[in-house]
N, C-alpha and C positions, 0 to 999 in steps of 0.2 A: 360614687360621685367624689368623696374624699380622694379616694385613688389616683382618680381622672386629674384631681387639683394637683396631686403631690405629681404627678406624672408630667401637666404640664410648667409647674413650679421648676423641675427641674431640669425640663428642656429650654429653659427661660435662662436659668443658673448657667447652661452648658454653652448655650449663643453667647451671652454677656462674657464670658470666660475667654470665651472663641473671638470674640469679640477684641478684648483688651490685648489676646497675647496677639492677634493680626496688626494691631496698635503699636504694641511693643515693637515689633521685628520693622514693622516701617520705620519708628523713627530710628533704629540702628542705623547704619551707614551703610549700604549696600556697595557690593564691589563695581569698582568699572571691568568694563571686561573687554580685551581684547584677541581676536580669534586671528591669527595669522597662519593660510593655506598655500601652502606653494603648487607648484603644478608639475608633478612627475620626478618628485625626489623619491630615491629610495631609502627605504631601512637602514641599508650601508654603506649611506653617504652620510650619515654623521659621524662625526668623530669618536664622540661617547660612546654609541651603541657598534662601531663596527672598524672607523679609517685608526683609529689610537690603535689599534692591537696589532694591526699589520707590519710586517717585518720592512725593515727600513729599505732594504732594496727594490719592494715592489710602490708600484704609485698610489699616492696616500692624497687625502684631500682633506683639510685643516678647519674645523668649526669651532675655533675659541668661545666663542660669544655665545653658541648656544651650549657648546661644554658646558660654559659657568652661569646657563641658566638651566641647565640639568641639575647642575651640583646646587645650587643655591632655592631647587623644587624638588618635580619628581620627573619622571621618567617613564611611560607607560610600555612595556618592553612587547607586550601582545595585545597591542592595538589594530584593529582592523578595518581596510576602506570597506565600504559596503557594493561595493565594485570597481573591478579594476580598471577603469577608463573613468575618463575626467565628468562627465555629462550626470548621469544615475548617482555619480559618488557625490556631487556635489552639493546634486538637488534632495538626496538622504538624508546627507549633511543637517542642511537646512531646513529640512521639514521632520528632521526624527523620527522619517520612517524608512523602514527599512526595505529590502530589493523585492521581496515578497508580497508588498504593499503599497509598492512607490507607482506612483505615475509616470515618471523618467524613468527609463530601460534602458539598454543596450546603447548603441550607437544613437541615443534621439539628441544632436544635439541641436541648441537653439529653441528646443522645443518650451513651449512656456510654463514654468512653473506654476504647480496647482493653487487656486484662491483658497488657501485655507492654512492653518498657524505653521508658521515661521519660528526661526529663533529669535526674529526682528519682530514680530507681534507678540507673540508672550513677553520680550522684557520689556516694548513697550507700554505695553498693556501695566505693566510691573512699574509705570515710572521712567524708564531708562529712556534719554536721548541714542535713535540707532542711528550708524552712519556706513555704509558700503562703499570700498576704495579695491578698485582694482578690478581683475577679468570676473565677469556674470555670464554669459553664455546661457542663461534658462531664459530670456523675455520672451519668447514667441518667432517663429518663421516668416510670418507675414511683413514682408518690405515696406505695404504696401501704409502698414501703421507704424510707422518710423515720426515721428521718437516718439509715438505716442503707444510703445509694444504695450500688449497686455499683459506683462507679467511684468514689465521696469520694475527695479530693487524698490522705487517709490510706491507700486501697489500692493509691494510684498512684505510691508512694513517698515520697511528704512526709513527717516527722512532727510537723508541726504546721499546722494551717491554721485560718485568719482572714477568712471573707467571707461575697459573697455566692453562695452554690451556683448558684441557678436562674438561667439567660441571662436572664430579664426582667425580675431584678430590679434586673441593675444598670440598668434603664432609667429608676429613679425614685435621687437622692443625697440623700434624705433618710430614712431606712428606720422611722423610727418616725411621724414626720409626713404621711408620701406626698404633700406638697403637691400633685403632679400627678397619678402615676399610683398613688397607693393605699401601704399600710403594705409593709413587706418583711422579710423575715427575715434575719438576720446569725450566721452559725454559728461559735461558735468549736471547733474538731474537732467534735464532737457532740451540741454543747449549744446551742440557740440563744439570743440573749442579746442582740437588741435592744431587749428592755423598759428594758434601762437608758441608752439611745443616745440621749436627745432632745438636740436642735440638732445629731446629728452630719451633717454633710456628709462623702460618701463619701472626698471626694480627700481630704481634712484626717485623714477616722478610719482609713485605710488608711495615711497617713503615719507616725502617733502609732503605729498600730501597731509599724509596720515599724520604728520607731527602739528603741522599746520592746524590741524581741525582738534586736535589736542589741548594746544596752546591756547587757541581760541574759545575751547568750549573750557578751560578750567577758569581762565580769566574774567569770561562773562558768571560763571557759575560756584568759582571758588571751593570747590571741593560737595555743593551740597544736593549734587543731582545728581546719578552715576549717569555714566555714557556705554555703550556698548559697540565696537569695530569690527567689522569683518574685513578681514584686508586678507583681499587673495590677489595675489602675484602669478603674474604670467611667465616666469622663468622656475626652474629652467630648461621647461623645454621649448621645444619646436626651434626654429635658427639659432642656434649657438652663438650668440651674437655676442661684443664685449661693448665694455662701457666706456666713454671720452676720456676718462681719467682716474687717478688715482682718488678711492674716496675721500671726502673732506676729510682735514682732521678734527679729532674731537668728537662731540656728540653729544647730541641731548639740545639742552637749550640755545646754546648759544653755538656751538659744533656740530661737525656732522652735515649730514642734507640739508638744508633751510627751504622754504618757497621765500621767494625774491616776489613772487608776481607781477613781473616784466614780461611784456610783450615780446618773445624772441630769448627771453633769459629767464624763465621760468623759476628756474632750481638754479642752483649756484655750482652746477656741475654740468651745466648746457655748456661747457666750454671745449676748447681744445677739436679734435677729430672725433666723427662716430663710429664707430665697432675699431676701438685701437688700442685700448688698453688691456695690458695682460698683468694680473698680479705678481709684484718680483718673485714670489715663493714658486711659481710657475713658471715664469718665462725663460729658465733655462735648465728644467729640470730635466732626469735623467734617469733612466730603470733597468734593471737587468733579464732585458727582455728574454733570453737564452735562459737566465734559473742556473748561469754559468760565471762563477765572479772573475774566474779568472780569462776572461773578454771583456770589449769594451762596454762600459753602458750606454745603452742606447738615449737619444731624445725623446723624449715626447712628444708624438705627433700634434700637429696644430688643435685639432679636432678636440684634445681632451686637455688643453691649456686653457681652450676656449668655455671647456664645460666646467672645470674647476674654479675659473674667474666666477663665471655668476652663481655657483654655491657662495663661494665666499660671498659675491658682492651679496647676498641675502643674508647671509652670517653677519656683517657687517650691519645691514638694515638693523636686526634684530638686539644688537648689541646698541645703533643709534637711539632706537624708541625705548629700550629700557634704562638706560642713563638720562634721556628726557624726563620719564616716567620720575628718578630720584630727584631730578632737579627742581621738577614741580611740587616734590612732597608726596605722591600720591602711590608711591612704588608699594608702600604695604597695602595699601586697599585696594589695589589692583590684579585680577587675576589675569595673564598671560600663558595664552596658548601657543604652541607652536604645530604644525603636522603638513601631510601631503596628503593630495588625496589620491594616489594610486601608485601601482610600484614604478622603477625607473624604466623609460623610454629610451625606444631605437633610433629614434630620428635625429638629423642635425638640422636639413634643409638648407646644408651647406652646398656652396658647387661641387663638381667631378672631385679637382684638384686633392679635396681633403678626404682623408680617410672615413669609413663609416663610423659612426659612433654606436659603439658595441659598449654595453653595461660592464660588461665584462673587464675592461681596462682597469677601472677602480672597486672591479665586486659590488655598485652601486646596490644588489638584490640582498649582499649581507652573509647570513651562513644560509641561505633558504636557496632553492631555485625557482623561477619563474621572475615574467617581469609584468610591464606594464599588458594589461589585456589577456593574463594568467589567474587561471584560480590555485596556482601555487601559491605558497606563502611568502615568494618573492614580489608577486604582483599586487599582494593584497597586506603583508606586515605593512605598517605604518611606522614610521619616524614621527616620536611624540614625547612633546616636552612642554611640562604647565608649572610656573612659577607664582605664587600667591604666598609671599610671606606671611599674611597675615593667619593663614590658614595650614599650608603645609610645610613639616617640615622638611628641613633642607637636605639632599642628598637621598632620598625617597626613592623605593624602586616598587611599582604595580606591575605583578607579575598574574595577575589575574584579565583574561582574556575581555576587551572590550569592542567598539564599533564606533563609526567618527559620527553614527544617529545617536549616539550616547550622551553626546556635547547638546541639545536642547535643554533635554530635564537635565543633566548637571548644572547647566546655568539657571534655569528656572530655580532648581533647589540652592542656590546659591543666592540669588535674588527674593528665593523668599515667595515665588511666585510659585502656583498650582502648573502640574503637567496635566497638558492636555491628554483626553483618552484615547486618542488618535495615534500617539506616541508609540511606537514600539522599541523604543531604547528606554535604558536604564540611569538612575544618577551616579557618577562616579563621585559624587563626594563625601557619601561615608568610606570609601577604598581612599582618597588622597587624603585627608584630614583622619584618618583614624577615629573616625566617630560613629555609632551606628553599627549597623549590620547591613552588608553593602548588596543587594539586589543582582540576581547572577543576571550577568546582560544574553542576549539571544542570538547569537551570534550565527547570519544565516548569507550565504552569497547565492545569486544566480546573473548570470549573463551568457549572450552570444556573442562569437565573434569566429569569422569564417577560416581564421589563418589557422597557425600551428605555432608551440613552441617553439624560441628560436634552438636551431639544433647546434647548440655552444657546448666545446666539449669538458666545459668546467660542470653544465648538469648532468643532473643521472642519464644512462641511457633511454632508460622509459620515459625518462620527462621531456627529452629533447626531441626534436622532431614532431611531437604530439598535436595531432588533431585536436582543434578545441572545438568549434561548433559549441551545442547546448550544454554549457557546465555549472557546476552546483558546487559548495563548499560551506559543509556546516559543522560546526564544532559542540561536542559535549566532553565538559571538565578536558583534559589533556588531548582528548581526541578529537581527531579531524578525517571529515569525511569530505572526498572530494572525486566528481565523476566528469568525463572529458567526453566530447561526443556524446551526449546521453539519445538513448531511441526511444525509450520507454522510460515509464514507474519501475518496474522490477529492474533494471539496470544497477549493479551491484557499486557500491561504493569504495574506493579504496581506500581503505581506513590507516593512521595513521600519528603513531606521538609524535605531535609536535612541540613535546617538552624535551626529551630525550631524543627526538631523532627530526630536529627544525628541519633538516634537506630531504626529508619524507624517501628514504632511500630502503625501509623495510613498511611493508605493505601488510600490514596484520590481517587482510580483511581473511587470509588463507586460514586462517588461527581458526579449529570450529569452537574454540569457545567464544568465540564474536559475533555467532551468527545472530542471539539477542540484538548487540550493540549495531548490527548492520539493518536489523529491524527497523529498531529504531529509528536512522538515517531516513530509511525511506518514508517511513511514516511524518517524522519534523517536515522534509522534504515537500510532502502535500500539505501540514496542518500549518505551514506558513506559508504558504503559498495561495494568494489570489490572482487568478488568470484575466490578460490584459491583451486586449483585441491588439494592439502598435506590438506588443512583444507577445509571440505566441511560443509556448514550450510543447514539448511530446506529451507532456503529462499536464495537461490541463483537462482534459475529459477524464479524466480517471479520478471514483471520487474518494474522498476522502476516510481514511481508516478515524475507527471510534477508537476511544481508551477503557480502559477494565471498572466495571461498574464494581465503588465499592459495595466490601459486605455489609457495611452499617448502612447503606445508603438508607434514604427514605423522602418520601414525597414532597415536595413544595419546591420552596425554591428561599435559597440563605438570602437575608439582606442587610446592608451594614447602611449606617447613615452618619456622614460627616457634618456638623453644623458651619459652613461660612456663606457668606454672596456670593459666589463662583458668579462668574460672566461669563464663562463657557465651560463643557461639560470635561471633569480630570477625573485623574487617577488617587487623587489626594495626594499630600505631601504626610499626613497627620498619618502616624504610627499606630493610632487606636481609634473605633469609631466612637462616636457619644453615645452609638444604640445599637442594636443589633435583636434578630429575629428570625422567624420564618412566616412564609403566607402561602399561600393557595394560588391567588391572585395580585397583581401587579399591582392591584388596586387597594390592598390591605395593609400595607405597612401605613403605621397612625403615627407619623414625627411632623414637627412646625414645616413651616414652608422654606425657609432659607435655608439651603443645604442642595447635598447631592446624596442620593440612592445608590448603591450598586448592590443589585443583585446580583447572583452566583448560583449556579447550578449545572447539573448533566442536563440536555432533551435527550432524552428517548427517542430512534429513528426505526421504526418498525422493520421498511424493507428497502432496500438498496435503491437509490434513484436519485430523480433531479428533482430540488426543493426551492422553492421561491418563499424568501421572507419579506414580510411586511409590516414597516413602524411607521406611526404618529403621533406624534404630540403636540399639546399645549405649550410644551414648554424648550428644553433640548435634551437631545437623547444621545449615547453613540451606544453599540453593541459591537464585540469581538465572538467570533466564534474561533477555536483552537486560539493562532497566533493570528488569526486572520481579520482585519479592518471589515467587519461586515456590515452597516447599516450605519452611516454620517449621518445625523439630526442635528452637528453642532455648531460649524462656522459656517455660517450664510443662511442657514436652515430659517424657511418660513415657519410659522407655528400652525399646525393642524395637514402640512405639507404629508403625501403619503411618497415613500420613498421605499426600494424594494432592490432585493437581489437574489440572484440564483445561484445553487449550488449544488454540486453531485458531492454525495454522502453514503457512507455504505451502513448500511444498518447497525445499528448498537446506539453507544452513548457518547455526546460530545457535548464540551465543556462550554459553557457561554456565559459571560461579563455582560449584563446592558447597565450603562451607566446612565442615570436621568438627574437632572436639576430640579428641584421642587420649586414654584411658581405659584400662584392665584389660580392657573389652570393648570392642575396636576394629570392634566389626562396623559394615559399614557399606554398602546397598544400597538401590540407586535403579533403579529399571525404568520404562519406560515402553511404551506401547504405540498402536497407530491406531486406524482401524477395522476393520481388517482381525480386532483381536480377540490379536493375536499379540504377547505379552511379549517386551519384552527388556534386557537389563542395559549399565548403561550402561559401554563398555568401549573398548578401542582396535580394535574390529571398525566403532563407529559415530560413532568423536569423530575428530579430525583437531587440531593445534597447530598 
């Protein structure tokens, strides 16, 4: 009895504690955050990471402004899209999970983003006003729900948003004129409102936005509510289009882009002609196309005058909104992102007249090969740059491999807010602030795409020309595994350092002391991978390898217990739990009710087959099996709802996380069953630690 007291005396001690320091960190000052996505820059098209080093004869493309927002942060040098096309990478992005577990695949685009946490619901959830400005492309297919798609940035947790909805429109930057590809619509929340947008250029009317809702939300709020922005840019791909004029000058407050909010005069750069300005640094520039100094130099074709303008003009944007940023005072408590989310693009969607727009003119892929729709490391490295004085310092280089699903829980842990368990990214902010022990991210690609590398003879020969269909790219520490056409599971992986050899131009997988390490490949390959009816792969029937049961193992199943109110079911932010144990039963660990569970253990799978699980509860649940999302009990989840999934599994042992919320009704039950037909409850009869 005594014991029972001191037992719960001190789980009383451990809430209140938990209590005060969740107290504490809110009334800190939490960052604003700003996430700025372009669409189809590559690697090396920034200056920092790739145009500065180029020898001055050949064509260079010039990024002051994010130069010296590399120099003035960090640098993330092996960051990766989590697929190389705009659609799957972006909706990763945003839900922090990864290709293995996403909803969004391959080519879906328009398709509508799943009801369940966001980067805009977690920091709202955290406090933060969210605000969406620019190309969305996830609301849903159906015309038929216009404007009322089921996914709008407004049901996704934003409240407020500023673009273009449909993925093709951000393929024309002129929305009222369509100079190339036809008119487009511009939705402010609900209302569309490009009739008043003539001469706007998208990069320029997404800027003016975004300073605009800046302005507006520090003034009303004065520093004491953070904001969070997603501003993704539709340049620069698709039409090579150029902007009316020279950008304003100045920047920030009172310089730079303004909204005017005039009917017909938007922005204060609706002036002049549309598609007609060329940067002076460009418009008479000149290159030694021959590799011959002693001939003329040649001009630069129209085509890559025209693609150089709208780098800069985003170079420009970026260097607008953070001299704003100083002029409000809010530049040290502000964290700023910068990235793309796939590698550079072939397209211009120019006429005949102009030349094709080949990457290759300014090495947009960097020292890698592959591009946009490659699981090269051209198509998939990312150009990434994050500024947070208050936090990193200056001139910072993370050479530790990341994912752009990495950026939810970094913000979350940054905000202070729980990662959901749904999450399969990492926090990058013990790697950028130097604090901590920084959590290795999961670094896994898959997509289709029916073409072939383009055959440019600046890549290797193996890589050019190549068949892609069903490809795969997963990374362990230095190594990179990557398969093109895949037909099957046992389809060998070409293995590959991409620390010492970025252009993947020696193929170790020949090496037999790799045949462990090619193991592996194929095994991550399935143990993150959950098969999805819209994107079907060769290796979705084939089931899953187990991992080497330890020697010490022994029955039950581990459980750790975090004391806070979680409003939905995480991974904890907290480094240690308040309790820990082992039980038999799902039903035996004895902690207060406010908190979350995670159990941990092996299941035992007798004999190779197809196994269907099943969880309910009282309260919220989620469960992982290997890397895999397997049983959602937590955003939208009814209470006592029975929900269930299937899987082929080869007999052994596989690792399972079920994470639960404790509740008033703590029930909580997971069965699963083979073919055999016979239920059973998951317990210390069939788990092992």
């Amino acid at each position: 009895m005594k014991s029972s007291k001191r037992n719960t005396l001190r789980y009383t001690i451990v809430l209140l504690w938990s209590a005060l320091a969740l107290s504490t960190a809110n009334a800190q000052q939490k960052p604003n955050i700003i996430y700025i996505l372009v669409d189809d820059l590559g690697y090396g098209d920034l200056g920092v990471l790739f145009q500065n080093q180029k020898a001055k004869n050949l064509p260079a493309l010039f990024t002051p402004n994010l130069d010296a927002m590399a120099k003035a942060g960090a640098i993330l040098t092996q960051q990766y899209a989590n697929a190389p096309v705009c659609a799957p990478s972006r909706a990763s992005l945003l839900t922090g999970v990864n290709q293995g577990n996403a909803h969004i695949r391959d080519n879906q685009f328009d398709k509508a983003l799943e009801n369940n946490h966001t980067m805009a619901t977690v920091l709202k959830d955290a406090g933060y006003t969210t605000v969406a400005i620019g190309k969305w492309g996830l609301q849903g297919t159906d015309e038929k729900q216009r404007p009322n798609w089921p996914a709008h940035p407004l049901k996704r947790g934003f409240d407020q948003y500023y673009g273009y909805m449909r993925h093709a429109d951000g393929h024309e930057h002129y929305p009222v004129e369509g100079v190339y590809r036809g008119k487009k619509e511009v939705w402010n929340n609900y209302n569309e409102v490009s009739a008043d947008l003539q001469k706007c250029y998208t990069t320029d009317l997404w800027t003016a936005k975004a300073k605009d809702f800046i302005i507006g939300f520090e003034k009303q709020h004065q520093a004491k509510q953070p904001f969070f922005m997603y501003l993704a840019y539709d340049a620069p791909h698709a039409v090579l289009e150029l902007p009316t004029q020279a950008y304003p000058q100045g920047g920030g407050l009172k310089g730079g882009l303004q909204w005017l909010n005039e009917k017909g005069k938007m922005i204060n750069s609706a002036t002049g002609t549309v598609d007609s300005y060329v940067h002076p640094d460009y418009a008479n520039a000149s290159y030694d196309d021959d590799h011959d100094p002693s001939t003329p130099a040649k001009p630069w074709p129209d085509t890559y005058k025209r693609y150089a303008t709208a780098v800069r003009r985003l170079d420009d944007a970026i260097g607008d909104i953070r001299t704003l940023l100083t002029d409000l005072k809010i530049a040290e408590n502000t964290m700023i992102v910068f990235t793309s989310d796939n590698g550079p693009s072939i397209e211009s969607y120019l006429p005949k007249q102009y030349v094709p727009n080949h990457p290759t003119f300014f090495e947009s892929y960097g020292p890698f090969d592959g591009i946009k729709r490659d699981c090269w490391e051209g198509g998939i490295r990312m150009p990434s740059v994050i500024a947070w004085p208050k936090r990193i310092p200056a001139g910072k280089v993370v050479n530790t491999p990341s994912m752009l699903s990495d950026w939810l829980p970094t913000f979350a842990d940054a905000a202070g807010a729980p990662v959901p368990a749904r999450i399969t990214g990492v926090s990058l902010v013990p790697a950028l602030t130097q604090t901590g022990k920084p959590a290795e991210s999961k670094v896994y690609v898959e997509y289709f795409e029916s073409g072939s590398t383009p055959g440019f003879s600046a890549f290797e020969a193996s890589h050019a020309n190549r068949k892609r269909n069903q490809m795969q790219m997963l990374r362990i520490g230095d190594m990179v595994g990557v398969r093109y056409n895949i037909k099957s599971a046992a389809d060998d992986f070409e293995i590959y350092n991409v620390v010492k050899d970025p252009k993947q131009t020696d193929n170790l997988a020949k090496n037999a002391g790799l045949s462990e390490l090619q193991q592996q490949f194929r095994n991550m390959a399935l143990q993150a991978h959950a098969m999805d009816q819209d994107a079907k792969r060769p290796y979705d029937s084939i089931a899953i390898p187990g991992v080497t049961k330890p020697e010490s193992a022994k029955k039950g199943l581990k459980w750790l217990f975090f004391p806070s109110a979680f409003r939905y079911v995480t991974v904890s932010n907290q480094s240690k739990p308040a309790a820990s144990g082992v039980v038999q039963t799902l039903s035996a660990a004895t902690t207060p009710n406010k908190g979350m569970l995670n159990y941990q253990g092996l299941i035992k799978i007798e004999k190779k087959g197809t196994y269907t699980f099943k969880l309910s509860t009282g309260s919220k649940a989620f469960v992982k099996l290997h890397q895999i999302n397997l049983l959602d009990a937590d955003f939208g989840y009814t209470s006592k709802q029975v929900i269930e999934k299937t899987v082929m599994l080869e007999a052994g042992y596989h690792p399972l996380n079920v994470y639960a919320l404790k509740s008033t009704d703590n029930s909580l039950k997971i069965d699963f069953k083979g073919e055999d037909g016979v239920w059973h409850s998951l317990s210390g009869e069939n788990c092992v630690y």
